[in-house]
C-alpha positions in Angstrom: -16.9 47.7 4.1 -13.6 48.2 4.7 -12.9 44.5 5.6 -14.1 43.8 2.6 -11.5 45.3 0.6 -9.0 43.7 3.0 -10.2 40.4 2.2 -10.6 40.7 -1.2 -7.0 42.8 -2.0 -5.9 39.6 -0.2 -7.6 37.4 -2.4 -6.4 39.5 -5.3 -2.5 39.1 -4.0 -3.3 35.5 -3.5 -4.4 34.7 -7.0 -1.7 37.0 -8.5 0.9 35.4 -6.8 -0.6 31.6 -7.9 -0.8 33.0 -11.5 1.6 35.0 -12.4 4.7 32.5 -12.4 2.4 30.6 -15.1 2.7 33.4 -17.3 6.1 34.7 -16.5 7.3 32.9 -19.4 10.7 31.6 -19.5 14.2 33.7 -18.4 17.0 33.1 -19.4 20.1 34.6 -17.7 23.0 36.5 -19.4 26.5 34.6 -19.2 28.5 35.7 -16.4 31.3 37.9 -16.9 33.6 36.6 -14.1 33.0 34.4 -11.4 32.5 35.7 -8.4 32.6 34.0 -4.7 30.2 35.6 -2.7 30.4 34.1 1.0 26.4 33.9 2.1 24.4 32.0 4.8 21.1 31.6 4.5 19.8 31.7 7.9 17.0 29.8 8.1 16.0 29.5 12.0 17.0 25.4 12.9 16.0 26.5 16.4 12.5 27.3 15.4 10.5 25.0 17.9 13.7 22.5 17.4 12.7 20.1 20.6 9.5 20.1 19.9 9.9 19.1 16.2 12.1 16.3 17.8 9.9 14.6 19.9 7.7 14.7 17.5 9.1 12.7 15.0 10.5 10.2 17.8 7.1 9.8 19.5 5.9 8.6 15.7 9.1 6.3 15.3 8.8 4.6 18.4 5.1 4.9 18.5 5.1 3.1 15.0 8.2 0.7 16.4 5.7 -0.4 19.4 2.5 -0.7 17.7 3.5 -2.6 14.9 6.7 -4.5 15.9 7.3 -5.1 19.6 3.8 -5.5 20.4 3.1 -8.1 17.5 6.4 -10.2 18.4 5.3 -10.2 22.0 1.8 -11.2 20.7 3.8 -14.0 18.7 2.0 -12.8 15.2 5.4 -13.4 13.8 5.9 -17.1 15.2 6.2 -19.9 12.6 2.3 -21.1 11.9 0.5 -17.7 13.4 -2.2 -16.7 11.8 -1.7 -13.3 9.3 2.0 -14.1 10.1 3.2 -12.7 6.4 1.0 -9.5 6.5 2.3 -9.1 10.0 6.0 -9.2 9.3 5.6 -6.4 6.0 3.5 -4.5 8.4 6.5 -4.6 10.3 8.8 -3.8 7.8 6.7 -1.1 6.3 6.5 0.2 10.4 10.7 -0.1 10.8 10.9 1.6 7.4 8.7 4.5 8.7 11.0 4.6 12.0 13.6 5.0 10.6 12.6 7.9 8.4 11.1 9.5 11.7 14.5 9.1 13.6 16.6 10.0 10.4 14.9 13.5 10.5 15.0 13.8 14.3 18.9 13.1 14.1 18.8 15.8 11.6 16.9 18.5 13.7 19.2 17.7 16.7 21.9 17.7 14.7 21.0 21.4 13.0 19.8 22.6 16.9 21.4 24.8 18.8 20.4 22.9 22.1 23.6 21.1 23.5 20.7 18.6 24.9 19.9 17.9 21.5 23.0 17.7 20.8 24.1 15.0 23.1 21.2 12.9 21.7 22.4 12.8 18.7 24.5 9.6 19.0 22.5 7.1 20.5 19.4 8.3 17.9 22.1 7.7 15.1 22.7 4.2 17.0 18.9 3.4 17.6 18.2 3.9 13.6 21.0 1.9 12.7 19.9 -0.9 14.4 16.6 -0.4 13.1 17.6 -0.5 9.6 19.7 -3.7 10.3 16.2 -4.7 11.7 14.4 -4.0 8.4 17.1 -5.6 6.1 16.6 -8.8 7.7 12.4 -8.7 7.7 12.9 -7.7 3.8 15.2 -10.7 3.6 12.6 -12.8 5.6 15.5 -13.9 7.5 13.3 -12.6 10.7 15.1 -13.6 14.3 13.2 -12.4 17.4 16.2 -11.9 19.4 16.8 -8.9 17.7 13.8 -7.7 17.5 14.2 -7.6 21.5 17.6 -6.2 21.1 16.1 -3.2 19.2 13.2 -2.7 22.1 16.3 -2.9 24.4 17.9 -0.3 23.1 15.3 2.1 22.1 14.4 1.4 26.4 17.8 2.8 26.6 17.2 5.7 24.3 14.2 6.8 26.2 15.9 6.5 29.4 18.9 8.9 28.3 16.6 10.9 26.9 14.7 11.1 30.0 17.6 12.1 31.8 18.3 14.8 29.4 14.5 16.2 29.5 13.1 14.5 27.2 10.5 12.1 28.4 9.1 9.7 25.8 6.1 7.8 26.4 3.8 5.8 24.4 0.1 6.7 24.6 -2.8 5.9 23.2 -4.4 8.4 21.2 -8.4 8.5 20.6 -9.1 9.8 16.7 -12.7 11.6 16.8 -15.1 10.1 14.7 -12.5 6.6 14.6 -14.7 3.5 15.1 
């Protein structure tokens, strides 16, 4: 009985707090009197689970780098004449785009850490998805050269292996979904 009426003062609070902004109606503040500078930090906790948020999101960028770029240029699916060559190279793109995102916000959670490791990463990442967008300006272009898509596997090698000396190892692995065919 009694976890009843937790569960459903719960549910009450739950539904209360969905529905009650709906009907709040509209506020409108008063004009302020004088302007006053109020100096505030909002903590919000950048250290919450910072490294683990950063591997993370550069496990997915390189995972996505791997997968879709390196692995289909050493495959040659973006050779003159291969077969699927176009969907291959905005597959490609669409992967770089992705990679980038993923490293832009693990550059920003190193950046915001309070981990000096993280800290000291946050260069080369900065380098690694600069190169990458470079990368994806000149598959949107179709202007696609494979030495630099080796020059970017170079220097994401390079990134892991700094990493790695830092602490962070980076690996790709392959990952079985269940119930994936």
């Amino acid at each position: 009985m009694k976890s009843k009426l937790i569960v459903l003062s719960l549910v009450v609070t739950l539904l209360t707090s969905v529905a009650a902004p709906s009907f709040a109606g509209r506020a409108q503040a008063a004009a302020p009197v004088a302007a006053v500078h109020v100096a505030s930090a909002v903590h919000t906790h950048p250290a919450f689970l910072d490294k683990t948020r950063f591997l993370l999101h550069v496990g997915l960028g390189f995972g996505a780098f791997h997968r879709y770029v390196y692995a289909r240029y050493r495959n040659g699916s973006f050779a003159a004449g291969a077969p699927k060559r176009t969907s291959n190279l905005i597959k490609a793109a669409i992967a770089l785009v992705f990679t980038i995102h993923e490293f832009k916000v693990a550059y920003g959670i190193a950046e915001n850490s309070n981990s000096k490791t993280l800290q000291a990463i946050v260069r080369p990442l900065n380098n690694l998805a600069g190169q990458a967008s470079y990368l994806t300006t000149k598959f949107k272009r179709g202007q696609y050269n494979p030495s630099d898509v080796q020059a970017l596997n170079n220097n994401a090698n390079q990134f892991q292996s700094f990493a790695a000396n830092q602490g962070y190892k980076i690996s790709d692995r392959t990952v079985t979904v269940p119930g994936a065919a």
